[in-house]
VMD Tcl script that draws the C-alpha trace (Angstrom):
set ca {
  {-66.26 26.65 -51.72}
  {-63.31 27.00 -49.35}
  {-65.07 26.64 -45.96}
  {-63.46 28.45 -42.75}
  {-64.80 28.47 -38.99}
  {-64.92 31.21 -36.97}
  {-63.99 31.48 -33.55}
  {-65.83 33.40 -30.73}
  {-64.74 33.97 -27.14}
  {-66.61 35.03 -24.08}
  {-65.42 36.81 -21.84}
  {-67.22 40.61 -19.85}
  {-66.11 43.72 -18.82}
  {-65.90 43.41 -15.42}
  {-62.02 42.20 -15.78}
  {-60.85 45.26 -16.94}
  {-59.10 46.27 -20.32}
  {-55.46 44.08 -19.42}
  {-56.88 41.23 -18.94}
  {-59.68 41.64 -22.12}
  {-56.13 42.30 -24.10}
  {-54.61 39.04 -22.66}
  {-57.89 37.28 -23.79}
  {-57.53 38.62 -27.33}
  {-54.41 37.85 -27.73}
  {-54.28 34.33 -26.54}
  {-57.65 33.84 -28.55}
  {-55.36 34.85 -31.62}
  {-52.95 32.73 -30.92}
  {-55.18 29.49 -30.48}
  {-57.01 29.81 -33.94}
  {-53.65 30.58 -35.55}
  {-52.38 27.40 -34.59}
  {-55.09 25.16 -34.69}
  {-55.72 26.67 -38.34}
  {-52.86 25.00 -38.75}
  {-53.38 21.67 -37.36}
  {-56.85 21.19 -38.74}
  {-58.46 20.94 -41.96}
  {-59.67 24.46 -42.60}
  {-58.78 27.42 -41.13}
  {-60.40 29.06 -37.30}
  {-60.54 32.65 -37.95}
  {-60.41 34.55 -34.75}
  {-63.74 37.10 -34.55}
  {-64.24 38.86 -30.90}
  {-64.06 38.51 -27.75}
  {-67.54 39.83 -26.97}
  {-68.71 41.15 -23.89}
  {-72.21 42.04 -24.78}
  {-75.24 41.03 -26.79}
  {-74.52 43.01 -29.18}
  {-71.15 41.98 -30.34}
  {-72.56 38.16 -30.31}
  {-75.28 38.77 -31.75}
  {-73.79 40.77 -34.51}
  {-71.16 37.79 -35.05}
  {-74.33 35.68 -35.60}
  {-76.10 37.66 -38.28}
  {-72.94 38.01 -40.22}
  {-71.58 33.96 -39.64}
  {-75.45 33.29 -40.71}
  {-75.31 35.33 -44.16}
  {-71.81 34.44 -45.12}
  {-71.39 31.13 -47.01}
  {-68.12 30.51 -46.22}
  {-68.64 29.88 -42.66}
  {-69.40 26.55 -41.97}
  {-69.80 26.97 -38.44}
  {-68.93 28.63 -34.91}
  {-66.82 27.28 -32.54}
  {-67.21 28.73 -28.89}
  {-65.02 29.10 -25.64}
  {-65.57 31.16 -22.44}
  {-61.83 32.23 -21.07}
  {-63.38 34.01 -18.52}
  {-66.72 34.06 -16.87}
  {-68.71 35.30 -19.42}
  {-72.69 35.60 -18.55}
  {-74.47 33.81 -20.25}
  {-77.89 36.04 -20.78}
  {-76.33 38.27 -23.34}
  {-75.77 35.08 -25.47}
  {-79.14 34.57 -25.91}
  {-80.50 36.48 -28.38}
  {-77.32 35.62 -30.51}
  {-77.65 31.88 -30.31}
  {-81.01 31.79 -30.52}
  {-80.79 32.84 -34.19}
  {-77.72 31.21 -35.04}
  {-78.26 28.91 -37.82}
  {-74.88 27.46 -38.43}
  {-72.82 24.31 -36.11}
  {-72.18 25.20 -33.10}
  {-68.94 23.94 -31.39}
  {-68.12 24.43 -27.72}
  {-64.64 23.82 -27.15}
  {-64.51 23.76 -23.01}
  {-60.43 24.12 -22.95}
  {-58.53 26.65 -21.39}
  {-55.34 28.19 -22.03}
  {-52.98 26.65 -19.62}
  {-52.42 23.20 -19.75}
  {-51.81 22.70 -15.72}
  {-52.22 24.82 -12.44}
  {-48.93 26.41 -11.64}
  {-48.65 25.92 -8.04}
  {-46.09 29.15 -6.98}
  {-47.88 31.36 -9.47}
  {-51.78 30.84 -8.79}
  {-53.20 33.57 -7.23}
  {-56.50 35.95 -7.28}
  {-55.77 37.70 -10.48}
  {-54.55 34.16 -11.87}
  {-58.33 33.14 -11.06}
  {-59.89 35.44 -12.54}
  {-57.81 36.00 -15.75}
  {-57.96 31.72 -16.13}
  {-61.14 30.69 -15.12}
  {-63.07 28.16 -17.62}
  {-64.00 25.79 -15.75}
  {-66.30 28.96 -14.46}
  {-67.24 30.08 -18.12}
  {-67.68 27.20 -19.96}
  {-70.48 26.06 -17.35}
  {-72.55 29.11 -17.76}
  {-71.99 29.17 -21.50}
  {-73.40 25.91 -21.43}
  {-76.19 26.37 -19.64}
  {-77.56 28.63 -21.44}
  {-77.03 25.83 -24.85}
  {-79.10 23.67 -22.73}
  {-81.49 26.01 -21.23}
  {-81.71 27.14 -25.62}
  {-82.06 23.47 -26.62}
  {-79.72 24.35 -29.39}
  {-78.46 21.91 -31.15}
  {-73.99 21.67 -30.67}
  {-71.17 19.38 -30.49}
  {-69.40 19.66 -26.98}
  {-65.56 19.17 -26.80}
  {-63.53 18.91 -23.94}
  {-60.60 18.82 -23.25}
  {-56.71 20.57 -24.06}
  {-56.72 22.37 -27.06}
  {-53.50 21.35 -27.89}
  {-53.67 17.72 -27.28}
  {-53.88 15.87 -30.80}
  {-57.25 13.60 -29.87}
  {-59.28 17.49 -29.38}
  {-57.78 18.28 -32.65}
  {-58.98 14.84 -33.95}
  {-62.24 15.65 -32.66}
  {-62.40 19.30 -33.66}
  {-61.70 17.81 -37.37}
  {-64.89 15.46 -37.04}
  {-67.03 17.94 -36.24}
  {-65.57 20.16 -39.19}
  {-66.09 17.69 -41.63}
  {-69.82 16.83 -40.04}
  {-70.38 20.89 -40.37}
  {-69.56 20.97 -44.18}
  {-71.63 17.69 -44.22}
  {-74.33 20.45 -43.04}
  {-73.05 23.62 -45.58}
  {-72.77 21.20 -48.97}
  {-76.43 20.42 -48.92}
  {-78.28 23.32 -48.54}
  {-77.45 24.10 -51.88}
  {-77.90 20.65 -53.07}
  {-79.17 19.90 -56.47}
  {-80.15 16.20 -57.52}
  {-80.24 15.78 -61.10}
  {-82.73 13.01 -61.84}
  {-82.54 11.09 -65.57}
  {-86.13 9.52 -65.20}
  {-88.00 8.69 -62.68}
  {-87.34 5.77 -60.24}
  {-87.99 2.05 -60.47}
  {-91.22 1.18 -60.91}
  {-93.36 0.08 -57.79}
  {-90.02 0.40 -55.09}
  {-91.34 2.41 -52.02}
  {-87.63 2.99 -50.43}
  {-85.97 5.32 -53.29}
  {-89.49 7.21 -53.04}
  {-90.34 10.47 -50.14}
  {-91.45 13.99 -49.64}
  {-88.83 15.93 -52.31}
  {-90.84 19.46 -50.64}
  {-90.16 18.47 -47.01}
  {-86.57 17.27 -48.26}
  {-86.11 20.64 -49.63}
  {-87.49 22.44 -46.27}
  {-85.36 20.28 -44.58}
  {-82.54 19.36 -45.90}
  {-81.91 22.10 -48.64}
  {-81.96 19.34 -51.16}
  {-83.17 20.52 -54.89}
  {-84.41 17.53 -56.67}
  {-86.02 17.54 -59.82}
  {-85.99 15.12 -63.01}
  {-84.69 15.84 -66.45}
  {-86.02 13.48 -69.75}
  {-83.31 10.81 -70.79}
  {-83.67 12.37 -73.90}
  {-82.19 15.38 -72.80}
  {-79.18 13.45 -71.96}
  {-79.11 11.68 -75.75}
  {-79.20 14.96 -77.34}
  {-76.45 15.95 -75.02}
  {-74.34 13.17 -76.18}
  {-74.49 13.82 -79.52}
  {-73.04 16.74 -79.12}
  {-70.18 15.27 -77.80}
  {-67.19 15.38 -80.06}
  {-64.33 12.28 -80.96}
  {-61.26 15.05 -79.83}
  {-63.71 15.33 -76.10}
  {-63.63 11.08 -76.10}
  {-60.61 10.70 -76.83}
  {-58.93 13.13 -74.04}
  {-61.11 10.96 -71.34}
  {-60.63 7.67 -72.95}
  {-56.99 8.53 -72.43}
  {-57.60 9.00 -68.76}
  {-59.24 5.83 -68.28}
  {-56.34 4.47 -69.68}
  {-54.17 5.84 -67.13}
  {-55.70 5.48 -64.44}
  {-57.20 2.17 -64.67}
  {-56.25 -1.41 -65.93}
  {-57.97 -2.57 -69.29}
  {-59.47 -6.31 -69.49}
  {-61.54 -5.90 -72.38}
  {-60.87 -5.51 -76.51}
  {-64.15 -3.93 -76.51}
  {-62.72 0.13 -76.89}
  {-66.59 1.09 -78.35}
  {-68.09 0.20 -75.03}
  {-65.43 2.22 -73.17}
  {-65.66 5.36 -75.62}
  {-70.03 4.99 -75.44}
  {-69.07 5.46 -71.81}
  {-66.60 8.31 -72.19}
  {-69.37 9.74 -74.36}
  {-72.10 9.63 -71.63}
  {-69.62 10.53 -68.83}
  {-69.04 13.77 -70.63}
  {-72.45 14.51 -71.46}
  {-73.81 14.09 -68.11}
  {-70.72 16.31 -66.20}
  {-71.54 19.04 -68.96}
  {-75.91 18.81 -67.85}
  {-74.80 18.62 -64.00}
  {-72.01 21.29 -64.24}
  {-74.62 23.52 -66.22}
  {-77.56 23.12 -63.64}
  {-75.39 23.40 -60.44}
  {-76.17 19.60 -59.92}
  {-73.66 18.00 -57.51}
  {-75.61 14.31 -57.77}
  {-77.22 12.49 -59.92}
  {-79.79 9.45 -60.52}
  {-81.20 7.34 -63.50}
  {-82.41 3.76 -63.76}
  {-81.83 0.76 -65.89}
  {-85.80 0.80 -66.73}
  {-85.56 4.15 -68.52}
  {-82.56 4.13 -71.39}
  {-84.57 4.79 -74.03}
  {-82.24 6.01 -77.26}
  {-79.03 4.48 -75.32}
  {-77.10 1.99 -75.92}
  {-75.45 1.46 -72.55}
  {-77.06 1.77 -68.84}
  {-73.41 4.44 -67.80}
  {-71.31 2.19 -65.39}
  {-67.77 3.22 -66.17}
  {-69.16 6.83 -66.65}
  {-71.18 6.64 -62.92}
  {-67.85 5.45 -61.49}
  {-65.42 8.11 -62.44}
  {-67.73 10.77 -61.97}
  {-68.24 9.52 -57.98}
  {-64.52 9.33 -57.61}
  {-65.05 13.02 -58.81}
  {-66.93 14.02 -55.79}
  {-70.33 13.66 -57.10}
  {-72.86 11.81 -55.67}
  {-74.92 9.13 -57.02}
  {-78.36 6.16 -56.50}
  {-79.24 3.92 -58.66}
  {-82.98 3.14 -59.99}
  {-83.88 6.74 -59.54}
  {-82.79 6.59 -55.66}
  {-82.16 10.42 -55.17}
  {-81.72 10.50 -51.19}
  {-78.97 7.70 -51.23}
  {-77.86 10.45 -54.09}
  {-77.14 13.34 -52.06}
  {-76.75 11.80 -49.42}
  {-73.51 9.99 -51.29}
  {-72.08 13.29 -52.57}
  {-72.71 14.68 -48.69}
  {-70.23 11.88 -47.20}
  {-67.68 12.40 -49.89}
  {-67.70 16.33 -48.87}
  {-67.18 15.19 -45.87}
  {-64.19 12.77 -46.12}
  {-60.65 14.09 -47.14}
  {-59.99 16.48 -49.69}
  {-63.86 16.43 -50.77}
  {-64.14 12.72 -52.64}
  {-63.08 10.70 -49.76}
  {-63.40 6.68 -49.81}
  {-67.37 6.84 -49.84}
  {-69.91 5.06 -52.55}
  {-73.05 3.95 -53.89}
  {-73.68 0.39 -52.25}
  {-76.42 -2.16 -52.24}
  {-77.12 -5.55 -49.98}
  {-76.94 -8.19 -52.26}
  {-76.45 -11.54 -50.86}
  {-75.82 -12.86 -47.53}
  {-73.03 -15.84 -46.76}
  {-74.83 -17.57 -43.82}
  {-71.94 -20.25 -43.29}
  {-71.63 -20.71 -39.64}
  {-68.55 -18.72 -37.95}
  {-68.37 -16.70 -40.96}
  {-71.56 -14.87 -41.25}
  {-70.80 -12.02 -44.41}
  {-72.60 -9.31 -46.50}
  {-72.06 -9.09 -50.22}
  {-72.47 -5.52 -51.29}
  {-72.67 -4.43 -55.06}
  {-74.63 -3.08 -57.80}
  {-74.99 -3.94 -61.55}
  {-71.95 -1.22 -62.32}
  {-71.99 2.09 -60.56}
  {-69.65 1.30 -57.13}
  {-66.94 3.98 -56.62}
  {-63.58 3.11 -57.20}
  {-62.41 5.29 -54.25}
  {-63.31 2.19 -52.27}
  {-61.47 -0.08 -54.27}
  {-58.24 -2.15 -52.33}
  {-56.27 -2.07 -55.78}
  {-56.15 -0.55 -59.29}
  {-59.82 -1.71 -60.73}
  {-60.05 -3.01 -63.94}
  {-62.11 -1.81 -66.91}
  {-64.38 -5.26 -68.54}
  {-67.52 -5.33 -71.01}
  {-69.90 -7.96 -70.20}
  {-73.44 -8.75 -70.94}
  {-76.27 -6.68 -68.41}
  {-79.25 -8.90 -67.94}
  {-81.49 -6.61 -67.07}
  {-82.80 -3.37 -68.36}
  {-82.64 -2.10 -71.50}
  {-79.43 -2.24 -73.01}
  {-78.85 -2.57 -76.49}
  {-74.85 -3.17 -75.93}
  {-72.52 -4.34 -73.09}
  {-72.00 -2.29 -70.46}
  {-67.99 -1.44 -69.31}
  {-67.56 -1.24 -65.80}
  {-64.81 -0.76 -63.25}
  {-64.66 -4.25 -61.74}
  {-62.68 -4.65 -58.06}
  {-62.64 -5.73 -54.89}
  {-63.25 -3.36 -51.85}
  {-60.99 -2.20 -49.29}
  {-60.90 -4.26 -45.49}
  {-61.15 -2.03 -42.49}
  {-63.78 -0.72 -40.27}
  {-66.16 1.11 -42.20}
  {-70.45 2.65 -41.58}
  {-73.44 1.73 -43.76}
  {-75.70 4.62 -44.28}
  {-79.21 4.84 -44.67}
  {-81.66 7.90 -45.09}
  {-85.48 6.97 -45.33}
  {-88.29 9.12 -45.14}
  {-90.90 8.02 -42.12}
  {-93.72 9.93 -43.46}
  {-93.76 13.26 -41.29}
  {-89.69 12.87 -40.40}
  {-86.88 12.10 -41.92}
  {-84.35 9.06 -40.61}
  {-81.08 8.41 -40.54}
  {-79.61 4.86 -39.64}
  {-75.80 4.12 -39.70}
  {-74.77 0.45 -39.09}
  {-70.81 -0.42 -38.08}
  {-69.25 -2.51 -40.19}
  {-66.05 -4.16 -40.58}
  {-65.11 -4.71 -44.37}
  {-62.94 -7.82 -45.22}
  {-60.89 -9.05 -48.19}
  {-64.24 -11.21 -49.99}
  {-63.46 -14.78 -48.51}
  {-64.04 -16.54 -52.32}
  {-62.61 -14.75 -55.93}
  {-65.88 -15.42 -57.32}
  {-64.75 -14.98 -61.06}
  {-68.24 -14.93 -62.84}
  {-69.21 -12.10 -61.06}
  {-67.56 -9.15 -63.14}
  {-68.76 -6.10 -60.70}
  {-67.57 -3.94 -58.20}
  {-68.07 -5.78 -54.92}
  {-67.36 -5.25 -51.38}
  {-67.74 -8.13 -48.33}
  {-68.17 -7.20 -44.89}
  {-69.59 -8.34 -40.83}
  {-72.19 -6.18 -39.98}
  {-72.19 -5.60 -36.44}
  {-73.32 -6.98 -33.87}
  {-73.35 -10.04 -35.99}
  {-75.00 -10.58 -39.40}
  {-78.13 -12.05 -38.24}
  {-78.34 -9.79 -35.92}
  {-77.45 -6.58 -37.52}
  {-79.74 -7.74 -40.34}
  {-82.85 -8.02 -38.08}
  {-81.85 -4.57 -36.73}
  {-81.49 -3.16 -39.91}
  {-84.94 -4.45 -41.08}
  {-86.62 -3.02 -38.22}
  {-85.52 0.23 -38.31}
  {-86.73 0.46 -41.58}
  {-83.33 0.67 -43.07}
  {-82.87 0.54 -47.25}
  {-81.11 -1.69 -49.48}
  {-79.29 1.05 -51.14}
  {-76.48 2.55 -48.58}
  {-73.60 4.56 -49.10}
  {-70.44 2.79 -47.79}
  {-68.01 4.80 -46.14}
  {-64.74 4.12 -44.69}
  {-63.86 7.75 -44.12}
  {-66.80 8.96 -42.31}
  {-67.77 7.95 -38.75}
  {-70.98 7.37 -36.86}
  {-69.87 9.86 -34.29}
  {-69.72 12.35 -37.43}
  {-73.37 11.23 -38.88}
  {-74.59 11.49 -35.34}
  {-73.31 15.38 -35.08}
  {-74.63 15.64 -38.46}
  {-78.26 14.61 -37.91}
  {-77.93 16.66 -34.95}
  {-77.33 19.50 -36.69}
  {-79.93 18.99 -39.46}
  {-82.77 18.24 -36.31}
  {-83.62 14.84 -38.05}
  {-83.50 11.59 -35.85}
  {-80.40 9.02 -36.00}
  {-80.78 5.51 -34.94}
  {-77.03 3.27 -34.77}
  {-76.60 0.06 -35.11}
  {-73.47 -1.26 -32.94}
  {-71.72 -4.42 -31.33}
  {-73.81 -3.67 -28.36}
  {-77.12 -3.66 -30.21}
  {-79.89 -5.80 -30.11}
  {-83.31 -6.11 -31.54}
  {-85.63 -6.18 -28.17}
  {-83.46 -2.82 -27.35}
  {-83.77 -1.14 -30.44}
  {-87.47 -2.06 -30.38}
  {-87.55 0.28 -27.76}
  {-85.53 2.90 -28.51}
  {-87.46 3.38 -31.79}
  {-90.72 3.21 -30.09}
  {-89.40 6.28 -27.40}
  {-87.75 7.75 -30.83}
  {-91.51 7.70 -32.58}
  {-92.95 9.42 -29.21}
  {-90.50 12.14 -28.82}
  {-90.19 12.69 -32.70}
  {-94.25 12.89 -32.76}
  {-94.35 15.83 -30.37}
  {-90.96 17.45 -31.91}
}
mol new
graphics top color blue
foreach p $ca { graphics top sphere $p radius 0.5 }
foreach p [lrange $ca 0 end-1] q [lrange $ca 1 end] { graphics top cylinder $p $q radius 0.2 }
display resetview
């Protein structure tokens, strides 16, 4: 889908026609040059002046897919009663951008019809009242609107909005069910759907061997090839890398067929395969598509969301799990991996294709995998559980680090990183907001954008930062359970 935002200015009649032309005009001009500064295009719509024309603007931004969201500014002093009806049934992101055309007062020039032509600081308050007075959910932006840190902004909130527009047409494919007797990877798939948008339903395993077998040497060997180029090879072991190619293939041509943008399956349920898919899970994420392991379809969609979200649609975004902690005083670290399935778009150099022996589940052969070491930079941990009655979205700060130790028996994907405030800390946090062990990592995605996103999807954020501490989040989850309870 190639997303666009559309712009709508307020403004009223009382100005006459010059000045609604002058409005028009530099209305044009904005969204053609911030189209061109940001990372998909502002389409100039109206300049409306009565409920009507924004309400109109609405209906049509609500029925057309492409629009991802409306982004709002008051030039003049535009009232903000006939805005009502139109907001009130907007169901897209709402931006207001309070900026105004002129960058400073020009002190010989300012006079009465100066005022009244350039008067935002007027508009932009009553247009925002009446947000408030709605209780609408929007992102507020103030600010120059051709300063570079309101375009930085304005591209956050874009990329949160098509966080918002990828999902309601989300389909999870499942391959099983999930791991037996986990309550995390479990929740309400209808109230997800009602939600969220989120299709997710569960296809046999067997549907996925039969689809394999229909996979041809000439379709292996083109994607063998590509492994080849675009990854190095430690292994002699070209079977396991072509059973991979094999079930790569086979589950692209199922999710590609059904619409299916994510996927799940689970080491307990391989029955008729040879090979849990590792290699095959990894160069499908760095595709775009999402991904949870042991049936975990929220960390899923919620993986193929954050990747829609970061640059160019499969930004640096994966599939993570907490597995171990390192607890040495002064250098308190997280070791995040799973068995094979982390992205390689968070990878710090070219990963390596290996074979080695799985020690759990059911396979019959070993499994290749991409085997690396993640990037170091700042970087969120993402969690999405379901609190029985409302949906929950924690994000934790992290800062990733080059892994302190090579650890060279330990042929997976791994990333280390300081959890903020501190480890122990941020752990304690993390276990009493409920938070899972399966996360997507991203280093391309903010809090400030999850934040805007749960805000636009009316489901409750809690975040983790430097400044956090257990007694306070205690009670910030305890006024979070009485607000969300009457919500």
């Amino acid at each position: 889908m190639n997303y666009e935002f559309w712009f709508a200015v307020g403004s009223q009649f009382l100005y006459g026609p010059e000045v609604l032309e002058t409005v028009e005009t530099r209305a044009r001009e904005m969204a053609a040059e911030l189209s061109g500064l940001l990372p998909y295009p502002l389409i100039y719509k109206v300049t409306a002046k009565t409920n009507k024309e924004i309400t109109d603007i609405v209906k049509e931004a609500n029925y057309r897919s492409e629009c991802a969201g409306i982004v709002t500014w008051c030039h003049t002093f535009s009232p903000s009663k006939m805005w009502i009806n139109g907001l009130a049934s907007l169901q897209k992101p709402w931006c207001h951008l309070a900026t105004q055309y002129n960058r400073e007062i020009p002190n010989d020039e300012i006079d009465m019809d100066f005022m009244n032509l350039n008067q935002a600081a007027h508009g932009d308050r009553e247009h925002g009242f009446i947000g408030a007075r709605l209780r609408k959910p929007r992102k507020v932006i103030a600010g120059y609107w051709q300063d570079e840190k309101v375009h930085k902004r304005l591209t956050d909130w874009m990329r949160a909005a098509v966080g918002v527009a990828v999902p309601r047409e989300m389909k999870v494919m499942r391959f099983g069910d999930n791991m037996r007797e986990v309550a995390v990877t479990e929740g309400d798939k209808v109230e997800a759907q009602r939600k969220l948008g989120w299709q997710v339903n569960t296809w046999a395993v067997g549907d996925l061997v039969k689809e394999m077998s229909a996979v041809t040497e000439e379709e292996v060997d083109v994607l063998y090839n590509e492994y080849l180029a675009q990854y190095d090879v430690n292994t002699d072991n070209t079977a396991a890398i072509r059973y991979q190619a094999r079930e790569e293939i086979a589950m692209k041509k199922m999710l590609d067929r059904e619409g299916c943008k994510a996927f799940t399956n689970t080491f307990q349920d391989l029955y008729g395969m040879e090979q849990l898919p590792g290699l095959a899970t990894q160069h499908l994420t760095a595709q775009g598509y999402g991904y949870g392991g042991e049936g975990d379809w929220k960390v899923s969609a919620m993986t193929a969301i954050l990747k829609a979200m970061g640059d160019g649609g499969t930004g640096a975004s994966g599939f993570m799990e907490d597995y171990t902690y390192h607890l040495a005083e002064g250098q308190e670290y997280s070791l995040g991996a799973h068995m094979l399935e982390v992205c390689p778009s968070l990878a710090s150099d070219k990963p390596r294709i290996e074979t080695h022996h799985l020690g759990i589940g059911m396979n019959e052969k070993d499994p290749a995998r991409l085997v690396f070491e993640g990037k170091a930079g700042k970087a969120i941990v993402v969690s999405l559980i379901d609190m029985g009655g409302r949906l929950r979205l924690i994000v934790q700060d992290i800062v990733a680090v080059k892994p302190i130790m090579p650890m060279p028996n330990l042929p997976v994907a791994r990333v280390m990183w300081r959890a903020m405030p501190d480890l122990t800390t941020g752990v304690e946090c993390w276990i009493t907001a409920g938070g899972a062990h399966h996360t997507v990592l991203s280093y391309d995605v903010t809090a400030e954008q999850m934040r805007d996103w749960a805000r636009m999807m009316d489901i409750e954020f809690v975040h983790i930062t430097k400044d956090s501490t257990p007694e306070k989040l205690e009670e910030d989850l305890l006024v979070k359970d009485l607000v969300w309870k009457f919500k």
